[in-house]
C-alpha positions as CSV (number, residue, x, y, z in Angstrom):
1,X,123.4,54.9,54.5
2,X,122.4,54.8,57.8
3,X,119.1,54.4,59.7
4,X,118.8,57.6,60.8
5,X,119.4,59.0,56.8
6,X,117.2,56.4,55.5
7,X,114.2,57.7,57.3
8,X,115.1,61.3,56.1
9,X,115.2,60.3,52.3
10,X,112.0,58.3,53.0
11,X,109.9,61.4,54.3
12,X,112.1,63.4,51.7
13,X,110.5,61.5,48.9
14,X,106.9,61.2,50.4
15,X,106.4,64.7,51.2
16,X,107.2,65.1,47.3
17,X,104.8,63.2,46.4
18,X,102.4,64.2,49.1
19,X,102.7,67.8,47.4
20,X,102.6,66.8,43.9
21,X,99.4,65.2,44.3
22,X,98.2,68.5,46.2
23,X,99.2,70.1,43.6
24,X,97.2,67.9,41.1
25,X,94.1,67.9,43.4
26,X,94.0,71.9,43.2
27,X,94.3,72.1,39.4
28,X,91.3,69.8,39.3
29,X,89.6,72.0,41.6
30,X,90.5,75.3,39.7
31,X,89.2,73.8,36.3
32,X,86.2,72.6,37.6
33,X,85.5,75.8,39.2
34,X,86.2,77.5,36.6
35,X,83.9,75.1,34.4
36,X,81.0,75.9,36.8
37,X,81.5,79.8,36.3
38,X,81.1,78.8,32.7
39,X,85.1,79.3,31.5
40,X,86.7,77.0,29.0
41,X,89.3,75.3,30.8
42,X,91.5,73.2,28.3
43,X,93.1,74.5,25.0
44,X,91.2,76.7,22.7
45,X,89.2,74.0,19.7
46,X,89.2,74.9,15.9
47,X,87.9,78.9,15.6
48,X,89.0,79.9,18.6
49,X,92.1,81.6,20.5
50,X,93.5,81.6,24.1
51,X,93.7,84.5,25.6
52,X,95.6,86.1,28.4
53,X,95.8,89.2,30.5
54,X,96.8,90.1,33.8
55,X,94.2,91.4,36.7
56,X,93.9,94.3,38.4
57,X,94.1,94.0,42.2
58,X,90.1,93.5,42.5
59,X,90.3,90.5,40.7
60,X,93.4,88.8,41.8
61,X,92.5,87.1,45.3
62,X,90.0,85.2,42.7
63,X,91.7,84.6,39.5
64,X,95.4,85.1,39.8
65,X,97.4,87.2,38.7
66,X,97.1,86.1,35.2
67,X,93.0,85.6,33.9
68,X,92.5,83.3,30.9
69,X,89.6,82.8,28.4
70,X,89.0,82.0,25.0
71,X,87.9,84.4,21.9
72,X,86.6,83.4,18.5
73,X,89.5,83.5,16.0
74,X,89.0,86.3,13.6
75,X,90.5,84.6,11.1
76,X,89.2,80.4,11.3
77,X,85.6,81.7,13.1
78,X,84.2,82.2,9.5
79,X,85.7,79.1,8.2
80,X,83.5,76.9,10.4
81,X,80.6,79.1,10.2
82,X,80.4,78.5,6.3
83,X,81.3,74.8,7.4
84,X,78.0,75.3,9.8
85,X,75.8,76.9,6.8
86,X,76.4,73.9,4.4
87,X,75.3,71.6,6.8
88,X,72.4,73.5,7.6
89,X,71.3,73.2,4.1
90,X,71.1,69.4,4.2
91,X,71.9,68.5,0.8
92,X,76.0,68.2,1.5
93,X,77.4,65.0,3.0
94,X,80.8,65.4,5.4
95,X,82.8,64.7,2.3
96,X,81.3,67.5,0.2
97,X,81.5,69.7,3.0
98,X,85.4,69.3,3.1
99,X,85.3,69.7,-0.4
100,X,84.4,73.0,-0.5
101,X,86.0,74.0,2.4
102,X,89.1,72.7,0.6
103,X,88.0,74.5,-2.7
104,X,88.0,77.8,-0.8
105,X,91.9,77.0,0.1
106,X,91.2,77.1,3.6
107,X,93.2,74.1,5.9
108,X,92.8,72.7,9.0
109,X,94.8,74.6,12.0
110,X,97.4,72.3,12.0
111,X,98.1,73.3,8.2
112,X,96.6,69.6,6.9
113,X,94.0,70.0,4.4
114,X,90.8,69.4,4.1
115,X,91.5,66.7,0.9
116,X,94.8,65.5,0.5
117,X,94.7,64.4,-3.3
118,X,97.1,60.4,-3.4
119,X,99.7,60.3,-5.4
120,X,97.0,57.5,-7.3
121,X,95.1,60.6,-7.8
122,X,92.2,59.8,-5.3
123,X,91.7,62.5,-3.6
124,X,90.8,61.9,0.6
125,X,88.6,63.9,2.5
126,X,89.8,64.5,6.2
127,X,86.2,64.6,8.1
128,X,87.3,62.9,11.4
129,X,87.9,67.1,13.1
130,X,84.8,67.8,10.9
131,X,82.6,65.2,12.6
132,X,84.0,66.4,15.9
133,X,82.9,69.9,15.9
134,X,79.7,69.0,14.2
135,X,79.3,67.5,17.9
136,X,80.7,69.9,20.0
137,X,78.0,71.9,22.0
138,X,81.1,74.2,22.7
139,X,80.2,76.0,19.2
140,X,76.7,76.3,20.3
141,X,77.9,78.3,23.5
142,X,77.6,75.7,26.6
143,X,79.8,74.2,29.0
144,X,79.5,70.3,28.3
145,X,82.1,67.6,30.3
146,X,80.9,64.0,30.6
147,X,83.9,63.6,32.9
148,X,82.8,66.4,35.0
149,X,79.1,65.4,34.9
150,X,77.8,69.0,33.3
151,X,75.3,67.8,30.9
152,X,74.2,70.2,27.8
153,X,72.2,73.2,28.2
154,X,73.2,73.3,31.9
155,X,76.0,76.2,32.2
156,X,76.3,79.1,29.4
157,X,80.3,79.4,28.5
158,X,81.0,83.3,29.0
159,X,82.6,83.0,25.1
160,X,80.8,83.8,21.8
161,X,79.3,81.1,20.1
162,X,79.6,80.2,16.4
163,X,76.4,78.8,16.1
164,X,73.0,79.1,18.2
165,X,71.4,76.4,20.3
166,X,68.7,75.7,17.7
167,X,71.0,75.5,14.7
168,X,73.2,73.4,16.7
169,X,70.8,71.0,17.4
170,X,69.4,71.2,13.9
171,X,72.7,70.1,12.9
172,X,72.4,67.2,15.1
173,X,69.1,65.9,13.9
174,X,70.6,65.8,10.1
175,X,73.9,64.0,11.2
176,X,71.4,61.3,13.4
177,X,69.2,60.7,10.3
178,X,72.4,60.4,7.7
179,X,73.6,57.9,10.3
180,X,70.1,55.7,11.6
181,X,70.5,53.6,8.7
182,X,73.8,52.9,8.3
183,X,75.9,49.8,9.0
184,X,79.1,49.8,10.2
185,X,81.5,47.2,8.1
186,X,83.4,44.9,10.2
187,X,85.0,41.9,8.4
188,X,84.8,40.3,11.7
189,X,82.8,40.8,15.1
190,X,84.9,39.5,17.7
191,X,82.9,38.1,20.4
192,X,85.1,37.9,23.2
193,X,87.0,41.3,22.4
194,X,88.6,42.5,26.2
195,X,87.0,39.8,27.9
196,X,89.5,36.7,27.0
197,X,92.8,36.0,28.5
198,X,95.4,33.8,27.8
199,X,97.6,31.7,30.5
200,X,101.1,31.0,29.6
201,X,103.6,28.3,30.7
202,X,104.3,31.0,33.7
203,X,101.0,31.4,34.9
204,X,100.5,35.0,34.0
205,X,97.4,36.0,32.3
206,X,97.8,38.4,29.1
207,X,95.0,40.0,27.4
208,X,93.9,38.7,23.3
209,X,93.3,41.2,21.5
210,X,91.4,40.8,17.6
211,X,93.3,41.3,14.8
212,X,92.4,40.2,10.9
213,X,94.8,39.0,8.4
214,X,94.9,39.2,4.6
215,X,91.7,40.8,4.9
216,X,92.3,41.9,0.9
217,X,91.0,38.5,0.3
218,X,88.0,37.4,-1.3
219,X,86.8,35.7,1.9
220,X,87.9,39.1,4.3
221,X,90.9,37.3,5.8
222,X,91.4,35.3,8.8
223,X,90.5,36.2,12.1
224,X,92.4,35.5,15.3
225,X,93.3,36.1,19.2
226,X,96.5,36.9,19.7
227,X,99.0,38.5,22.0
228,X,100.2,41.7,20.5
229,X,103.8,41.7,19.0
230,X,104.2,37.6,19.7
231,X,103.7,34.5,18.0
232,X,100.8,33.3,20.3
233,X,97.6,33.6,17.9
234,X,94.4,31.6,18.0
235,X,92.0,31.4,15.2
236,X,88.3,33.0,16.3
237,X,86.4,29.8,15.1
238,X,88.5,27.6,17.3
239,X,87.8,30.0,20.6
240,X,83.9,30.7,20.2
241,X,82.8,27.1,19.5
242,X,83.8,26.8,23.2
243,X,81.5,29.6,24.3
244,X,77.9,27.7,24.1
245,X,79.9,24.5,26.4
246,X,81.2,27.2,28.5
247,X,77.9,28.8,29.7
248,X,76.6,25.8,29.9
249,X,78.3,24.9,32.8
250,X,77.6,28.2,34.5
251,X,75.6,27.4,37.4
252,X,74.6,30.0,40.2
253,X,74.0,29.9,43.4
254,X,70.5,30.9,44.4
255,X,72.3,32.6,47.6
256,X,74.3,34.8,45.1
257,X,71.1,36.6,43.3
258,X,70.3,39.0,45.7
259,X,74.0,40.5,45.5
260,X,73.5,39.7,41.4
261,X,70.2,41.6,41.0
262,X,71.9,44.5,43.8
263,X,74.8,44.9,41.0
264,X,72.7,45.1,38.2
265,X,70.8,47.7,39.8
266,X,74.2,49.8,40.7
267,X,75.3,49.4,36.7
268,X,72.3,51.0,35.4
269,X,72.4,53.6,37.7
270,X,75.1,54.2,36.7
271,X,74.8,54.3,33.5
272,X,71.3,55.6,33.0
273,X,72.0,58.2,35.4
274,X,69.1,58.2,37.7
275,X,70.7,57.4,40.8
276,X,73.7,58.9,40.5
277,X,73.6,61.5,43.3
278,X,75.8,64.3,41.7
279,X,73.9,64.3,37.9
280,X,70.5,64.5,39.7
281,X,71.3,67.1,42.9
282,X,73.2,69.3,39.3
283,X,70.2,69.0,37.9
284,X,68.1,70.2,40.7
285,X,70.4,72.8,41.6
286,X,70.3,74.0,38.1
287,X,66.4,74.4,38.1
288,X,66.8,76.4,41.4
289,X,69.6,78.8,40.4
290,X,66.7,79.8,37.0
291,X,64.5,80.5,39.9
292,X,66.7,82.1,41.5
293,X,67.8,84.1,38.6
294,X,64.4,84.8,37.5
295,X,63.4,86.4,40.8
296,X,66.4,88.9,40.5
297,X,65.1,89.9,36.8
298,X,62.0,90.6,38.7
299,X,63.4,93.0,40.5
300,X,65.6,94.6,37.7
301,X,62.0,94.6,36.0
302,X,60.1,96.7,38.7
303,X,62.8,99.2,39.1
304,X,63.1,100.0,35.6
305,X,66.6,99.0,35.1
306,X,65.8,96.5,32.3
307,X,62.5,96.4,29.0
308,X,59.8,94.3,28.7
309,X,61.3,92.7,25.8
310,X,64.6,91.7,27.7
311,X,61.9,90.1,30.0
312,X,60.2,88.7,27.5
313,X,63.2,86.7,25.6
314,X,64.7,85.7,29.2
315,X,61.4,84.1,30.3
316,X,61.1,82.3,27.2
317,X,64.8,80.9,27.5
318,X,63.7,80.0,31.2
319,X,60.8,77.9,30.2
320,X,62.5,76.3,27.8
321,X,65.4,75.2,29.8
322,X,63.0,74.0,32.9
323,X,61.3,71.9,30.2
324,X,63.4,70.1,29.1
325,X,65.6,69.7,32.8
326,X,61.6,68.4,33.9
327,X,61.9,66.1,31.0
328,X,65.5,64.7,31.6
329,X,64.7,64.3,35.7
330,X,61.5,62.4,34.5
331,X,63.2,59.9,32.0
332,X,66.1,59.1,34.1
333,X,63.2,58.0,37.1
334,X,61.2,56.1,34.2
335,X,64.4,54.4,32.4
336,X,65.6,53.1,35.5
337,X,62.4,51.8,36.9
338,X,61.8,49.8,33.7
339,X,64.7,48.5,33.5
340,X,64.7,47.0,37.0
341,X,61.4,46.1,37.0
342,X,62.2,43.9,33.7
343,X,65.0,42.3,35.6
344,X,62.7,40.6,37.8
345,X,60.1,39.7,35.2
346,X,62.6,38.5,32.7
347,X,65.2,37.1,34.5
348,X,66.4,34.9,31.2
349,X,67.6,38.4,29.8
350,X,70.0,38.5,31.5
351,X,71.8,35.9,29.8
352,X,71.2,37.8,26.8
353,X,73.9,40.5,27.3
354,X,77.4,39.8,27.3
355,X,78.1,42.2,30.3
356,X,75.7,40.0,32.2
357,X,77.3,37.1,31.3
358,X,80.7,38.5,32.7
359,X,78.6,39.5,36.0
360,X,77.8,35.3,36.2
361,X,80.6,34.4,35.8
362,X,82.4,36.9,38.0
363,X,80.0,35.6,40.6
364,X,80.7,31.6,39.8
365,X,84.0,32.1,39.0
366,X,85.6,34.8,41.3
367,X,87.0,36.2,37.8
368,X,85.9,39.0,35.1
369,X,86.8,37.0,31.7
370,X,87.0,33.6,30.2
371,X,90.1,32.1,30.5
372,X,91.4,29.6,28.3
373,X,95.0,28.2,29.4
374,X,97.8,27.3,26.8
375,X,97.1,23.3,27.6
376,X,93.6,23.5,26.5
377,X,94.4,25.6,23.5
């Protein structure tokens, strides 16, 4: 090929994929829009259908020529609102839930029961979709994305729920008190799970993962680090003796603590949400669109065109949603104050915390795990 043709395949090939991520950037754009105006914008969950229909010509310079929503399922809605009702009641666990679900000969969409009955005869309750729409403030009626940063109680979805707000959360409340007291059951807690590496002859690092053998036995098996699908393993017991010798030798330089503490801070903004611009300005512009929408009711309400007891239930649902947007603003400000403030009272904790202890090292070390090479192991 020549030079000439070269450069034409080259600017072939990246206009391609200058349009295909275009193209991605828009679809983004479209379902978050379409989030904001309170649509569903993936496939229809469990009790519900997609539905399609094309616009008339008012419509289409804003939806398409195609508009999609979603529509409760005439036929699975009722399944999951009896599913709803016997949680409600707070005397049936997820198992006996499926069970009489499965009693009633209804199945999950996919056609999978609810119990598939061994061929031991034990019969297995499938609780895992269960559990997931137990969660699901879709059901309830509002737009949630944790991606998207919409929080609950933010956006009403423009589909009919299957449940209130108030049984929805009711529901929650029984599932968090089932679940305060329970342990999960590991056989073994890996302590350096994602965080270790090993270093072959080759020099190239390759991340352990945990894995358990003959766990049927009395003494639940033997745990290792190992490279998936190899024959590089490393017993657990061997690898975290070396972890107390290891941050021992840690030492920081007092030059690096302001960019230590200023990284801490960034992480729990992050994560407790107070400073993270977009969840607080939604917020704020979520209390001013109520006051906004509460000053056009006002209107509606002096000319007539809407009941005092249409005012009276919209009110209340306005109060109730600026209290508890109040309360969320307020915690975020106190959870992140505290928390910083304690970082420079307590500076020991932070060697208490095993993200923490990556940030030290990562500061020491120029590096994000703890490396062992193949020498030393």
């Amino acid at each position: 090929m020549d030079p000439d043709g070269r450069v034409i395949v080259a600017l072939s090939f990246t206009l391609a994929r200058r349009e295909s991520t275009l193209l991605g950037i828009r679809t983004k754009g479209g379902q978050q829009a379409k989030r904001r105006g309170g649509g569903y914008a993936n496939y229809a969950p469990e009790g519900y259908i997609n539905v399609t229909a094309r616009t008339d010509d008012s419509k289409r310079h804003d939806l398409g020529r195609f508009d999609k929503w979603i529509e409760q399922d005439p036929k699975r809605a009722p399944i999951w609102r009896y599913a709803w009702e016997l949680l409600l009641e707070d005397k049936w666990t997820l198992e006996d839930i499926a069970e009489k679900l499965h009693e009633r000969g209804y199945r999950h969409r996919t056609g999978r029961p609810f119990v598939e009955i061994q061929p031991n005869g034990k019969r297995r309750a499938n609780i895992s979709t269960i559990s997931h729409v137990f969660h699901n403030w879709m059901y309830a009626g509002w737009v949630v994305s944790e991606k998207n940063q919409i929080p609950p109680k933010t956006i009403r979805g423009n589909w009919e729920p299957i449940v209130t707000s108030e049984e929805f959360e009711r529901g929650l409340e029984i599932l968090e008190r089932r679940n305060r007291h329970r342990l999960a059951k590991r056989r073994h807690e890996y302590l350096l799970k994602g965080i270790i590496f090993y270093i072959g002859h080759d020099g190239n690092e390759v991340k352990l993962t945990g894995s358990t053998s003959n766990t049927y036995r009395r003494g639940g098996g033997t745990a290792y680090y190992c490279v998936p699908r190899s024959n590089v393993n490393f017993k657990c017991d061997g690898i975290e003796r070396q972890i107390p010798d290891e941050l021992k030798r840690i030492q920081v330089d007092p030059e690096m603590l302001p960019m230590i503490r200023a990284y801490y801070t960034q992480d729990l903004a992050e994560k407790l949400g107070h400073n993270r611009p977009s969840e607080r300005e939604e917020l704020i512009a979520t209390l001013e669109a109520i006051d906004q929408e509460e000053a056009r009711t006002v209107r509606l309400l002096a000319s007539g065109r809407i009941s005092e007891d249409v005012w009276d239930v919209l009110w209340a649902e306005w109060q109730d949603r600026r209290l508890k947007l109040r309360a969320t603003l307020e915690g975020m400000t106190q959870q992140q104050q505290y928390h910083v403030e304690n970082l420079g009272q307590h500076p020991e904790s932070l060697r208490k915390s095993k993200r923490c202890i990556i940030d030290l090292i990562a500061a020491h070390r120029k590096s994000c795990c703890i490396t062992w090479s193949s020498g030393l192991l």
